[in-house]
N, C-alpha and C positions, 0 to 999 in steps of 0.2 A: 327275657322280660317281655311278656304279653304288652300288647297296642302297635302305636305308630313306632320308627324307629328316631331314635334322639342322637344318632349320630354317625359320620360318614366313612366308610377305611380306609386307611390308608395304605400303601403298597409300601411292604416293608422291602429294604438291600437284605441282599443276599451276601451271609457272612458263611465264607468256606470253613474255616475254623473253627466257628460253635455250633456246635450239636445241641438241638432241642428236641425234646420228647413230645410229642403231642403237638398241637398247634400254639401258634402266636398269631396274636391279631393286633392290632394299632390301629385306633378312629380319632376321628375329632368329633369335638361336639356340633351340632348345628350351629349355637350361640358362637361358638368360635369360628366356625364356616363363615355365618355371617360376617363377625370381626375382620378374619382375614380379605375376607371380598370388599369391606368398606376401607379397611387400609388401602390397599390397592387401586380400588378407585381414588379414591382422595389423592393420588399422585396425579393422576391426567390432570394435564394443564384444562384449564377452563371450568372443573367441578370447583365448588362452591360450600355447598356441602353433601352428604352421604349419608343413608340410611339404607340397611341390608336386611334380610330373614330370609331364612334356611331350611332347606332339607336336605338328605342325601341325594336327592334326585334333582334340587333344583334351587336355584339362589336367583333371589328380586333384590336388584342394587336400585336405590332411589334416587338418582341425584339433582342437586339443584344449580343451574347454570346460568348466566347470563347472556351467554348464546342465544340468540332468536331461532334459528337452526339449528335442531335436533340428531340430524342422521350421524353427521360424522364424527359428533362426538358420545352419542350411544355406542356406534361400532369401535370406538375406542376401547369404550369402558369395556364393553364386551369382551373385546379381544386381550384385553390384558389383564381381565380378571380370569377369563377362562386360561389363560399362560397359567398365571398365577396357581391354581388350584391345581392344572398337572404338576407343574414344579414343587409341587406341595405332597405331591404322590397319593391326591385323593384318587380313589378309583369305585367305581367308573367318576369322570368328571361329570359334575351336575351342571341340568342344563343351565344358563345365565341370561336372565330376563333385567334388561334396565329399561328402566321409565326415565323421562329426563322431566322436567318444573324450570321455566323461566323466569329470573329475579330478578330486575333490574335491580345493579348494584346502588348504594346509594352514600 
């Protein structure tokens, strides 16, 4: 398919027993790249809410927190969405860029 790419591969297991002729390939979509990266954040304590978009190369997680301090709960998000996408057996992992939004709760 000519253009941009609309979706990421995955690293398939390795199965001794079945024989395949040609290749196999396994991706996700970006839209679901995304999905998964905003699940994931949405578990760190402190987010609020989430909003993600994707590419193979790279995921913007949005979140909104009530934290007045930023660092250590970006590096949160960071680090457990980038877990997340290895354990997901995307490859390469895309890089993961989050922005934090302070809200006081109300």
């Amino acid at each position: 398919m000519p253009g941009r790419h609309h979706a990421a591969r995955l690293s398939l297991p390795v199965a001794e027993s079945v024989a395949v002729d040609g290749s196999t390939e396994a991706v996700i979509t970006n839209k679901s790249l995304a999905g998964l990266a905003s699940a994931e954040a949405s578990l760190v304590d402190g987010v609020t809410k989430v909003s993600s978009s994707a590419d193979p190369r790279s995921v913007i997680v949005q979140i909104t927190t009530p934290l007045r301090e930023h660092r250590d709960i970006v590096e949160e998000v960071r680090g457990s969405v980038q877990r997340r996408l290895s354990e997901a057996g995307v490859t390469p992992v895309p890089k993961v860029r989050v922005r934090a939004v302070t809200k006081e709760m109300s």
